[in-house]
C-alpha positions as CSV (number, residue, x, y, z in Angstrom):
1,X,-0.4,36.7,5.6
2,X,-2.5,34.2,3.1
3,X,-6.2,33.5,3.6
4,X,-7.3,30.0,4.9
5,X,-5.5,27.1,2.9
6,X,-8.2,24.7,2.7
7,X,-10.0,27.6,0.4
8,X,-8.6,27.3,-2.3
9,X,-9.6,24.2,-4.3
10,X,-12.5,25.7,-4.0
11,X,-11.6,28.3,-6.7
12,X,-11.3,25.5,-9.2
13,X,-14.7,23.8,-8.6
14,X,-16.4,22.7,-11.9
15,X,-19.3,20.5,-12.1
16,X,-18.2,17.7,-13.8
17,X,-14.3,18.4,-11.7
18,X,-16.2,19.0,-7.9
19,X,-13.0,17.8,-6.0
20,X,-15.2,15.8,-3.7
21,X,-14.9,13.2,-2.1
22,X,-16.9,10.1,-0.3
23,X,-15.7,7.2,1.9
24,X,-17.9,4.3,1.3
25,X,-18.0,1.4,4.2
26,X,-19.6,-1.2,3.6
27,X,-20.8,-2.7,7.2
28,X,-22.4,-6.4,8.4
29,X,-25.7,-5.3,9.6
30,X,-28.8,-2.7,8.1
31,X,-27.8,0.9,9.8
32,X,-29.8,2.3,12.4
33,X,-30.4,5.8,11.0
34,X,-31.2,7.2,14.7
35,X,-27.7,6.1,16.5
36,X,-25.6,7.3,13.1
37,X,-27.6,10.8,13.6
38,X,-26.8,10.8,17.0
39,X,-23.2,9.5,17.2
40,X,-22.6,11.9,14.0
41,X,-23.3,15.1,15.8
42,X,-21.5,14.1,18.8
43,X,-18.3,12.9,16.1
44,X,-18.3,16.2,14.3
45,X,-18.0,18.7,17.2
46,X,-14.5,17.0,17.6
47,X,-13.2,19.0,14.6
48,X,-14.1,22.6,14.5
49,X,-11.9,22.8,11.3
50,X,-14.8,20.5,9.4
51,X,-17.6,22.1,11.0
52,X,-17.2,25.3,8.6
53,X,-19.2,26.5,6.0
54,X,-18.2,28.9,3.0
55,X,-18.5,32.9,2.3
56,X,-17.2,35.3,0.5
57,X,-15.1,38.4,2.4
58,X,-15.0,42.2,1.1
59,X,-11.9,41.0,-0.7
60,X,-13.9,38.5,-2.8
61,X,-11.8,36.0,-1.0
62,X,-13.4,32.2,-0.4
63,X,-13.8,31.9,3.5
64,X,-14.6,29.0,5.9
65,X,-17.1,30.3,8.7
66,X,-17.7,28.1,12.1
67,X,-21.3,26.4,11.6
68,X,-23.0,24.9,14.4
69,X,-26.1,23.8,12.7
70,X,-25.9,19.7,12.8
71,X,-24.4,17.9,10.4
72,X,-27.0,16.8,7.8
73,X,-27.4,13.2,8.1
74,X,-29.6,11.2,5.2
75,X,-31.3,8.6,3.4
76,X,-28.7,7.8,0.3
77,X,-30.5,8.8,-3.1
78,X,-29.2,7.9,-6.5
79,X,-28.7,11.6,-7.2
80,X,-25.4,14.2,-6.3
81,X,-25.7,15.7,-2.9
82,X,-25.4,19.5,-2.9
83,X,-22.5,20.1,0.1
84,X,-23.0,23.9,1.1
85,X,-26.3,24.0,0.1
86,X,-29.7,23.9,2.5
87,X,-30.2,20.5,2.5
88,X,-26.6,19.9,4.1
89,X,-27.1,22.9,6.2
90,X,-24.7,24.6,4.4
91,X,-21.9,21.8,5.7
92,X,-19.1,20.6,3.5
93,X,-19.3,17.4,4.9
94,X,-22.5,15.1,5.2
95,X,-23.3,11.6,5.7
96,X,-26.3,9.2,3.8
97,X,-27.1,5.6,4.2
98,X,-28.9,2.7,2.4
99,X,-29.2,-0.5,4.1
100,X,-26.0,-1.7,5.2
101,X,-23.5,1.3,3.8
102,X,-22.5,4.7,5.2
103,X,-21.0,7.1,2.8
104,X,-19.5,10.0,4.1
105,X,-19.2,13.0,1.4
106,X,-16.9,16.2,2.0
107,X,-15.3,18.5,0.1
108,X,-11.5,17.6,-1.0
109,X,-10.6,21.4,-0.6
110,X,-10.7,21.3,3.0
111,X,-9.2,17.5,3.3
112,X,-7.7,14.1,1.5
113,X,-7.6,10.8,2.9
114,X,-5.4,10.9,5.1
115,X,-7.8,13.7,7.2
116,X,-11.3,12.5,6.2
117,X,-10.4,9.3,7.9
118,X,-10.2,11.4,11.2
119,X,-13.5,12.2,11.1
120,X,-14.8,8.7,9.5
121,X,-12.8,6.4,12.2
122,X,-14.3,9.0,15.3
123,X,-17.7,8.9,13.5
124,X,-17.9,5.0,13.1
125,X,-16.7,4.1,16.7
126,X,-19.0,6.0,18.3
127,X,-21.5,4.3,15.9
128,X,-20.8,1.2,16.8
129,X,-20.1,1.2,20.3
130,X,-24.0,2.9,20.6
131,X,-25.2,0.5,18.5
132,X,-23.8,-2.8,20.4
133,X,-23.3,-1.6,24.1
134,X,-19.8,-1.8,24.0
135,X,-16.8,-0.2,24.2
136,X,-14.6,-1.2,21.5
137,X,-11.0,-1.3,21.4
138,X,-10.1,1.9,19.3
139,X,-7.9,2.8,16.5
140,X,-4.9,3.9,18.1
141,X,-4.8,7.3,16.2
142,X,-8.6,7.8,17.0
143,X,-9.5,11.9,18.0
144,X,-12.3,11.3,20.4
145,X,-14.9,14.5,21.4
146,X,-13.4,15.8,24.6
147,X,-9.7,15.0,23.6
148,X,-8.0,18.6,22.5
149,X,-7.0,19.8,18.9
150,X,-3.0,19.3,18.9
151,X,-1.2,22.1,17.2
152,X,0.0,19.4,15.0
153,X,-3.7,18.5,13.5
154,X,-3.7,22.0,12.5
155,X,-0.2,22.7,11.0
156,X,0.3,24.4,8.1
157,X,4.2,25.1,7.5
158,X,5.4,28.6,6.1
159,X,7.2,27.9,2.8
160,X,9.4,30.4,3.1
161,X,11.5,29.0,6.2
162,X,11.8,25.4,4.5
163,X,15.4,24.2,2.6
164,X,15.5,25.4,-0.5
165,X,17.8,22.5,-1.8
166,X,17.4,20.7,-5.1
167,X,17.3,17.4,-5.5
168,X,19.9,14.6,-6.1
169,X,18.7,13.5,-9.2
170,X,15.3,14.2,-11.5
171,X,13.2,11.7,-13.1
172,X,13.4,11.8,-16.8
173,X,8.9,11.7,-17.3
174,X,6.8,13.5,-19.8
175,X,3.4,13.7,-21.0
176,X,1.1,10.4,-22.0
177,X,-2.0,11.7,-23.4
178,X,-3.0,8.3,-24.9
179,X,-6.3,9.0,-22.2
180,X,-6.7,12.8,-22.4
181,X,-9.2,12.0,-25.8
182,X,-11.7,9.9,-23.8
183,X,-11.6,12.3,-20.9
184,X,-12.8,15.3,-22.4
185,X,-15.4,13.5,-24.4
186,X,-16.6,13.2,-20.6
187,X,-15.8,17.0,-20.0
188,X,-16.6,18.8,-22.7
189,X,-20.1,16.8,-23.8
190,X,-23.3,18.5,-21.8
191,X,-25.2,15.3,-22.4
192,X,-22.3,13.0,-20.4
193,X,-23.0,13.9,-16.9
194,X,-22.3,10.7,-15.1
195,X,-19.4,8.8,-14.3
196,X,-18.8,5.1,-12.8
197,X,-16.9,2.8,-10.7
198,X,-16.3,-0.8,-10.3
199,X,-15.1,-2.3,-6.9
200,X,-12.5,-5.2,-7.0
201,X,-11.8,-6.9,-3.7
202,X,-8.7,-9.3,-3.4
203,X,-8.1,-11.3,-0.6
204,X,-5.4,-9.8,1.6
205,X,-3.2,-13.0,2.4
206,X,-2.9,-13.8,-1.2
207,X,-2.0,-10.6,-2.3
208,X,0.3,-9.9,0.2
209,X,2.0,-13.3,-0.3
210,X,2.2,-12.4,-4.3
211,X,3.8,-9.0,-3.5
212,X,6.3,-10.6,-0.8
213,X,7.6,-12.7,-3.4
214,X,8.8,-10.1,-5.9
215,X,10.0,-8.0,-3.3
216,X,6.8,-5.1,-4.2
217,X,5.2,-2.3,-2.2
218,X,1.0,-2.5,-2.8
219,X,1.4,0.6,-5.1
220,X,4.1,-0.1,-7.4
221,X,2.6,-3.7,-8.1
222,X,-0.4,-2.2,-8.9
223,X,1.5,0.0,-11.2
224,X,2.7,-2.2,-12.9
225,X,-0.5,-5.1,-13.4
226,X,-2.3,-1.5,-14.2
227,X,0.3,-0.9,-17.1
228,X,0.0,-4.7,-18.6
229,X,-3.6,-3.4,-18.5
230,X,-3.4,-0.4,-20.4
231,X,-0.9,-1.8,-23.2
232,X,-3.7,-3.8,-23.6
233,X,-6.1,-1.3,-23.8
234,X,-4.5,1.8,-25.9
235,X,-3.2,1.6,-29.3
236,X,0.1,1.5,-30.0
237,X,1.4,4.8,-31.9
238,X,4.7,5.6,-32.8
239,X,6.1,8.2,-30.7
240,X,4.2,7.4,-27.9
241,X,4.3,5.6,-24.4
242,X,2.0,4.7,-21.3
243,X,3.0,5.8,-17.6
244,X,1.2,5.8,-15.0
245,X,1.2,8.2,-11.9
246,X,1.5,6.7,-8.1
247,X,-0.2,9.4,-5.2
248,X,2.1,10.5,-2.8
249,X,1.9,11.6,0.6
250,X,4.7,14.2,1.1
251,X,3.3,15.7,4.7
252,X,6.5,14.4,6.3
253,X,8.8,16.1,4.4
254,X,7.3,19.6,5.0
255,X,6.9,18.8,9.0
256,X,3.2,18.2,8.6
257,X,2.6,14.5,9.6
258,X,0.0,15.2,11.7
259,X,-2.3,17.6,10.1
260,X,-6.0,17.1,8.7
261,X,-5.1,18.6,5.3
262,X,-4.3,17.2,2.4
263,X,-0.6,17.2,1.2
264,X,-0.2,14.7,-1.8
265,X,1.9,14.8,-5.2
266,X,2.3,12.0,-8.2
267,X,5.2,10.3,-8.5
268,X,5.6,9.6,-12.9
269,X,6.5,5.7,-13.6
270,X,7.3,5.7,-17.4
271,X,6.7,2.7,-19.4
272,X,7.7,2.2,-23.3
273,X,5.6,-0.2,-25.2
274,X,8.0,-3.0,-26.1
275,X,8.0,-4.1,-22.2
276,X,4.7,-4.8,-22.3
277,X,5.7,-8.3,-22.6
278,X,8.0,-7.9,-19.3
279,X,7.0,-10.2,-16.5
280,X,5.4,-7.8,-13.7
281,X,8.4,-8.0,-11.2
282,X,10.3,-6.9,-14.0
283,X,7.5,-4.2,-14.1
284,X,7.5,-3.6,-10.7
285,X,11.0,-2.9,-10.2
286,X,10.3,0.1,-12.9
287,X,8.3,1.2,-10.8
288,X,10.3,1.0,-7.8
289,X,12.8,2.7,-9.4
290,X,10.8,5.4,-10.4
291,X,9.3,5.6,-6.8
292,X,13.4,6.1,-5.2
293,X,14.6,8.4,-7.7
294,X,11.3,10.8,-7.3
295,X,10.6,10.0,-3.3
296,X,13.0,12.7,-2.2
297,X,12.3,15.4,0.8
298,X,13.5,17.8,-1.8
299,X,11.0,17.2,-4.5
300,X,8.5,17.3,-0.9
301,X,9.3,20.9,0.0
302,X,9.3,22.1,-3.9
303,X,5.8,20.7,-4.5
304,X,4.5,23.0,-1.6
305,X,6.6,25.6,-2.5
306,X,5.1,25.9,-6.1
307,X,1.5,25.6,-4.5
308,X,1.9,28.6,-2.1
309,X,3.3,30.2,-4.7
310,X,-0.3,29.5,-6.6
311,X,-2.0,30.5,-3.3
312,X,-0.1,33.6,-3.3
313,X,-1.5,34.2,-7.0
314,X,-5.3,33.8,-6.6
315,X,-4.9,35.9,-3.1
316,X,-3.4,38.7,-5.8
317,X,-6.7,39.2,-7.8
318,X,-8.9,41.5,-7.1
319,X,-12.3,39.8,-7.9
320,X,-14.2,36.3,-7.6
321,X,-13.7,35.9,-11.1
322,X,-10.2,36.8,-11.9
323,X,-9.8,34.9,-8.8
324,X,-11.2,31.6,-10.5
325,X,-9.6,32.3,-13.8
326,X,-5.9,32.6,-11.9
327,X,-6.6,28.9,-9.9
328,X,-7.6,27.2,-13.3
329,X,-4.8,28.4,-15.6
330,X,-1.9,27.4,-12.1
331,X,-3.6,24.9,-11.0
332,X,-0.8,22.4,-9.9
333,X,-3.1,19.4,-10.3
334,X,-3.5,20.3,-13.9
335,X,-0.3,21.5,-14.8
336,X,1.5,18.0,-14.1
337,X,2.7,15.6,-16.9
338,X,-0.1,13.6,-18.0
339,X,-0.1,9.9,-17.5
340,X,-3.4,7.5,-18.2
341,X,-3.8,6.2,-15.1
342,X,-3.7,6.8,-11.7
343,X,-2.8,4.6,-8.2
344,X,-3.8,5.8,-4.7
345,X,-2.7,3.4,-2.0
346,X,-3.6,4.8,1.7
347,X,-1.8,1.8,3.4
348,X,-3.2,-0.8,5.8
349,X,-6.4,0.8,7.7
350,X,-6.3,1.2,11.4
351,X,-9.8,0.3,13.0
352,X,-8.9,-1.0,16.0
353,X,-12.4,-3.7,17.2
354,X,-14.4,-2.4,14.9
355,X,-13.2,-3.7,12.1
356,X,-15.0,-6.8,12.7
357,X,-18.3,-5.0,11.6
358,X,-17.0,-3.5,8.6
359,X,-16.6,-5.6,4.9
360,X,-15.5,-3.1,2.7
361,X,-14.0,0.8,2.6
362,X,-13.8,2.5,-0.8
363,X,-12.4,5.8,-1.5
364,X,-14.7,7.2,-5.0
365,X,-12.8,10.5,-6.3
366,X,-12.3,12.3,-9.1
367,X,-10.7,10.6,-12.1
368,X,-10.8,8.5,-14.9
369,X,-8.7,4.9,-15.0
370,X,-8.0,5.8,-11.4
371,X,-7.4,3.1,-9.1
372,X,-8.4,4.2,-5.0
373,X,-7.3,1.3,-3.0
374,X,-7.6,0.6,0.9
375,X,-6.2,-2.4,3.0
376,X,-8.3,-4.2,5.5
377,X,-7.2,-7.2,7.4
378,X,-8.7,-9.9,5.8
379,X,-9.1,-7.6,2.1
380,X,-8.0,-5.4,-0.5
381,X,-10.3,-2.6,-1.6
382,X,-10.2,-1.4,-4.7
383,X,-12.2,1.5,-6.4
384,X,-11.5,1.2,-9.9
385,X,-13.0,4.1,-11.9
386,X,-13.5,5.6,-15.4
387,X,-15.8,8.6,-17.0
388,X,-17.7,6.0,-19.1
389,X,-19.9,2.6,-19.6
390,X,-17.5,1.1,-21.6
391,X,-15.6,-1.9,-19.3
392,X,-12.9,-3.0,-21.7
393,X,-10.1,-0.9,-19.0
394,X,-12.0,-3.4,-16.3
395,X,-11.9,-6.3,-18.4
396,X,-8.3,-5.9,-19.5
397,X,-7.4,-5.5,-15.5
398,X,-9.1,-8.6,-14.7
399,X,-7.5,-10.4,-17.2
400,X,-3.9,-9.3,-16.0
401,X,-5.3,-10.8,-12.4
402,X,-6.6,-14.2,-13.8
403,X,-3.2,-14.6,-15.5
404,X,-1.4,-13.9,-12.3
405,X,-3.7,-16.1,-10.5
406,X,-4.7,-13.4,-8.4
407,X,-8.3,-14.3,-7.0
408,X,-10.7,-11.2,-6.8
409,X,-14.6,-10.6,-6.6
410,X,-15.5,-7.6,-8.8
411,X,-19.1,-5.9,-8.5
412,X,-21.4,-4.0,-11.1
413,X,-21.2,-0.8,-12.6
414,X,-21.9,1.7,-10.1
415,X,-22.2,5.7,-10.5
416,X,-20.3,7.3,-8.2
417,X,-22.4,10.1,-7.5
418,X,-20.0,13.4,-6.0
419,X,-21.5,15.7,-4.1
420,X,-21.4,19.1,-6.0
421,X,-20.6,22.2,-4.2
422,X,-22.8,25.2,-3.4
423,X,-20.6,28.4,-3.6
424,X,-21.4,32.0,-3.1
């Protein structure tokens, strides 16, 4: 039997590559530090699978121990929170505030998006119904304290007993590494130790209304406007091409659609440079192509399959640091094809009444050109980030907007600030 799967990102923790995470929300009023403290320790002892913190066993094996010590709730500073350290109490996860925003920072071993909004939604309403008095109408997938941990929250499937079909049909991909130069400038220079992001927000009836009408799903249209972008942006070399990857949420196809953790693969859109001149439903439909012909329960199952396999690897070594070593050189997120850029869509948000007091939610990961986007109601969130100052990818996105006459407000230059991690 394996260790604990939400371990083992862990093992490939680098400084400048933390695998954190933090959910930004923007809200309408200051926040009251006392009823987020409050609410927060009430919202965490719902999930006894975040409320962990990290050893090492005599098998020099990454463990998650229960920690009952509260969640460490502070003041937001313009520096990297250290998640396992003191100041967090040794937590993975931890919340800070500054005037009207809560960011709420965890480590992407233990869960994605799709999980950390568990925790976020539960955390928020309880905020909010303190703070006003009342009880809000809830998000109808909300996990309140008292309610009980479903098996399914906490299902992880045995590879072994899934179909070992193979797939209709592959997608003919390969490596772009038009990008690869500017991100390990980032990596490899001591002195770059910072990295940014920009957040564009679209209203959502006008978007909506411009996918409608070319028949497009939110992430292959940003695909494809992403791709205009980038022909843009790169030079053109002979033997080359520019593809971009769309993040894929695969949990149904291994029988997980209800756990916490994080089960998410890239789906290649490949783009040659003479269509950069296509019109974008031209573009889109590419991409929607791409999306069919990869979107398979097949290619589901085989993604998991090859990362227990990896799990199986690291568990294999005898020591910490042949432990490391293994994760880094199988490491599935680095052994895909390369493509410049990167789209997350998570789908249209449900917040139930409390959406009202919210203005924004942005999702700040890992990643260079990598586009996070969330759906409110009345807005689209984006989280457009990259490794450097320079705002010509921005500009050239912006651009491709104006000229579909997609409206947008776009803010400063921000740094995104990950937590690091503290490891034994």
């Amino acid at each position: 039997m394996g260790h604990d799967p939400d371990i083992y990102l862990l093992y490939e923790y680098k400084e400048k590559l933390p695998f954190s995470l933090r959910i930004k929300v923007c809200l309408d009023e200051a926040v009251d530090a006392g009823i987020l403290n409050e609410t927060a320790q009430e919202a965490i002892g719902r999930f006894p699978y975040f409320r962990v913190q990290v050893g090492l066993d005599e098998g020099q094996n990454y463990v998650l121990k229960p920690n009952d010590r509260p969640l460490a709730v502070l003041p937001e500073e313009d520096r990297r929170l250290v998640l396992g350290g003191n100041e967090v109490n040794r937590h993975l996860f931890a919340i800070t505030y500054r005037d009207d925003t809560i960011w709420f920072n965890c480590s992407h071993s233990v869960c994605g998006g799709f999980g950390v909004m568990f925790w976020v939604k539960t955390t928020l309403y309880l905020y909010m119904c303190k703070k006003y008095g009342y009880d809000f109408k809830p998000p109808k997938d909300i996990k309140l304290p008292g309610t009980e941990v479903a098996e399914g929250e906490l299902f992880f499937p045995d590879a072994d007993k899934l179909p070992k079909d193979e797939p209709v049909k592959r997608y003919e991909g390969g490596d772009s590494n038009l990008a690869l130069p500017r991100f390990l400038k980032y990596l490899l220079n001591p002195f770059a130790k910072t990295d940014y992001y920009y957040q564009i927000e679209i209203p959502s009836d006008t978007f909506i209304a411009y996918a409608k009408a070319m028949d497009a799903s939110p992430n292959t249209l940003i695909t494809a406007l992403m791709y205009k972008a980038m022909a843009r942006f790169f030079k053109e070399k002979e033997g080359t091409f520019i593809s971009g990857r769309i993040a894929a949420d695969y949990r149904n196809d291994i029988g997980a659609d209800e756990s916490y953790r994080d089960f998410v693969r890239f789906i290649h859109v490949k783009y040659e440079w003479d269509m950069k001149d296509e019109p974008v439903s031209k573009l889109n439909m590419r991409a929607r192509g791409a999306v069919i012909v990869q979107n398979q329960v097949e290619l589901g199952i085989e993604r998991f399959r090859k990362i227990s396999e990896a799990h199986k690897g690291i568990d294999a070594q005898l020591t910490l640091k042949e432990k490391i070593k293994y994760a880094n050189s199988h490491s599935t997120f680095r052994s895909d094809p390369r493509d410049p850029y990167t789209v997350s869509y998570v789908g249209r948000l449900e917040l139930g009444e409390m959406e009202q007091h919210i203005t924004g939610i942005y999702n700040i990961t890992d990643g260079d050109l990598m586009l996070e986007v969330n759906a409110l109601e009345d807005k689209i969130c984006m989280c457009f980030q990259v490794v450097n100052k320079d705002r010509t990818p921005l500009d050239k996105f912006l651009e491709v907007l104006d000229e579909e006459d997609l409206k947008y407000k776009v803010s400063e230059r921000k740094i995104k600030y990950l937590p690091k991690i503290e490891l034994p």
